[in-house]
C-alpha positions as CSV (number, residue, x, y, z in Angstrom):
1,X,100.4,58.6,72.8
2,X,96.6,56.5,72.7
3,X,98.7,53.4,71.9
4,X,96.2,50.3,72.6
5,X,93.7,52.7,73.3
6,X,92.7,50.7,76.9
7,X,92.3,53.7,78.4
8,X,90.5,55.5,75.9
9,X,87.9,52.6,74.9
10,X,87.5,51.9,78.5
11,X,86.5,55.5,79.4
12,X,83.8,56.3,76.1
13,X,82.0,52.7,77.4
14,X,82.0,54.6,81.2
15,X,80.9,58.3,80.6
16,X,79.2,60.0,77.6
17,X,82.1,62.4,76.6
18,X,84.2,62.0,73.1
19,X,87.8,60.5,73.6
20,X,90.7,62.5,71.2
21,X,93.3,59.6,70.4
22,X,96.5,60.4,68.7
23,X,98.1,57.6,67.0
24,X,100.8,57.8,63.8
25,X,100.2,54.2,63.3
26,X,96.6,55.0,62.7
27,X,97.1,58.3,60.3
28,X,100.8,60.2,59.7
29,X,98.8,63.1,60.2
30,X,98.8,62.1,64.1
31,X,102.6,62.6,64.6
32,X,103.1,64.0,68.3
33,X,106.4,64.8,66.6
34,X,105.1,67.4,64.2
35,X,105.1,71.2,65.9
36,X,101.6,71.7,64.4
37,X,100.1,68.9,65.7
38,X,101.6,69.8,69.4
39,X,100.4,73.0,68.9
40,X,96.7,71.9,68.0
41,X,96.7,69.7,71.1
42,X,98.3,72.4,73.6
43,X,95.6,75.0,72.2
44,X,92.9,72.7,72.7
45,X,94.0,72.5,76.2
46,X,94.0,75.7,76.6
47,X,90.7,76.4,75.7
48,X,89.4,73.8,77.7
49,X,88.5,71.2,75.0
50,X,89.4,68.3,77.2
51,X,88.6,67.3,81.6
52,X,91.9,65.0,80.7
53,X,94.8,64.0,78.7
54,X,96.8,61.1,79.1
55,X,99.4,59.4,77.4
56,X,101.9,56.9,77.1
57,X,105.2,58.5,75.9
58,X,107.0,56.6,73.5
59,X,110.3,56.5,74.3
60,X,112.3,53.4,74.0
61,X,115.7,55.4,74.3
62,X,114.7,55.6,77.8
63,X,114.4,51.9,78.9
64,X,117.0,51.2,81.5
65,X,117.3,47.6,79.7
66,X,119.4,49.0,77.2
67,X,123.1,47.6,77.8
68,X,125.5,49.0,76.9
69,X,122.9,52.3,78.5
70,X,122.2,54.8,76.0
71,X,121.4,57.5,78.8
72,X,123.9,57.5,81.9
73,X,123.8,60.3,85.2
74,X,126.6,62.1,83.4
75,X,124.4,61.8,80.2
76,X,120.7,61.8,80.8
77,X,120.2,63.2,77.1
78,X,122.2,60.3,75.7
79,X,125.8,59.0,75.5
80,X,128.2,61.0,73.2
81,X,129.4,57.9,71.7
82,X,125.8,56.5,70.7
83,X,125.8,55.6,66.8
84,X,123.7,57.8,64.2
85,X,120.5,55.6,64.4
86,X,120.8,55.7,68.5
87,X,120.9,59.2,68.1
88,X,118.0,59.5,66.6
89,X,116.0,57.5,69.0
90,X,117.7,59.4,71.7
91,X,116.4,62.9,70.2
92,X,112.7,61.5,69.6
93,X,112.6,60.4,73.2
94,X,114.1,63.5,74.5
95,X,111.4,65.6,72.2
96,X,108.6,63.6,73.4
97,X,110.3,64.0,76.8
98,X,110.3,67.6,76.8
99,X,106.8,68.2,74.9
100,X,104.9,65.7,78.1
101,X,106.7,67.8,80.6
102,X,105.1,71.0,78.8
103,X,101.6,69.5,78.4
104,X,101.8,68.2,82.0
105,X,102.7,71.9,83.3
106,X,100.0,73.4,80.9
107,X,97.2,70.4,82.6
108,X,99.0,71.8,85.9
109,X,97.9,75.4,85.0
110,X,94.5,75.1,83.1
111,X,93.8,72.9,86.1
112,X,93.1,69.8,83.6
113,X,93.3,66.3,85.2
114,X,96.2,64.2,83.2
115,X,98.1,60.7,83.7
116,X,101.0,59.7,81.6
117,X,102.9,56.4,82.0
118,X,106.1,55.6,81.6
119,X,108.1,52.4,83.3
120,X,109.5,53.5,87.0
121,X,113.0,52.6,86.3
122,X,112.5,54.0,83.0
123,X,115.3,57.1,82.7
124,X,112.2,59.5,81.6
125,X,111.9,60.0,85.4
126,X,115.6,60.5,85.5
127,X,115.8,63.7,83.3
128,X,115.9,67.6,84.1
129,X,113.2,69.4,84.3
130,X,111.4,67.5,86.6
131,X,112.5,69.6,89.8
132,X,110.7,72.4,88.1
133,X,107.4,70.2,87.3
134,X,107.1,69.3,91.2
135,X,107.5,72.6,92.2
136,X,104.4,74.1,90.2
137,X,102.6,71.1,91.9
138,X,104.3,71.8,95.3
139,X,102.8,75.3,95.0
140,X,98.9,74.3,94.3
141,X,96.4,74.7,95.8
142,X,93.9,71.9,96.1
143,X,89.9,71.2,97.1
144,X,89.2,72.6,100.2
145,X,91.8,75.4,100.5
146,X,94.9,73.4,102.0
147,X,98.1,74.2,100.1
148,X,100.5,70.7,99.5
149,X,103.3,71.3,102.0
150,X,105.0,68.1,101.5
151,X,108.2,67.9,98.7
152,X,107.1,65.7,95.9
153,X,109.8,63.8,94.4
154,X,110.0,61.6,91.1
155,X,108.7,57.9,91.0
């Protein structure tokens, strides 16, 4: 999800470590879609390739612009009645949906530092799953031994 790459070209000029962008406008190759490229990525995490990851989800499906909505409170995963190419959008969103909250939880548990950004209205913060994400995070411990007490709740 490197999209302009801000972050990325921002952090090589500031530190001396390699930046990993992942791009399918760059190279088809880079598809965050493609199980063996998610697989590569979550492996390298887990072997502590990386001190970050970050990303910018896309996920257009999501944008609480959409009129008539796409996603609803009764439907976070998309309408029933949404046309074939709608659906489609809706099930890329919802895959890169699913696969951030996995990488975040794996950055949770290899204790890697990560940022991903999505809009605050955006219905990617409205979605299931994310009870379970601020739980691990409830239950961590952090520098200096003091467990978080406080409930986090989503942006």
């Amino acid at each position: 999800f490197s999209g302009s790459r801000g972050l990325a070209t921002s952090l090589s000029a500031a530190t001396p470590w390699w930046i990993l962008c992942y791009d399918v406008l760059r190279d088809p190759s880079e598809d965050l879609l493609d199980p063996d490229v998610r697989e590569r990525i979550e492996s390298l995490v887990r072997g502590g390739a990386f001190w970050g990851v970050s990303g910018g989800p896309v996920c257009s499906s999501f944008s609480s612009a959409i009129v008539p909505a796409w996603r609803t409170k009764e439907h976070p995963l998309g309408v029933p009645w949404a046309n074939r190419e709608q659906q489609v959008k809706l099930d890329r969103g919802n895959s890169f949906l699913k696969w951030t909250q996995r990488l975040m939880s794996l950055c949770l548990r290899t204790r890697i530092l990560f940022l991903f950004e999505n809009p605050q209205n955006s219905h990617f913060w409205r979605q299931t799953g994310w009870a379970t994400f601020w739980s691990i995070i409830a239950g961590l411990e952090f520098p200096g031994g003091r467990r978080r007490d406080s409930e986090r709740t989503a942006p």
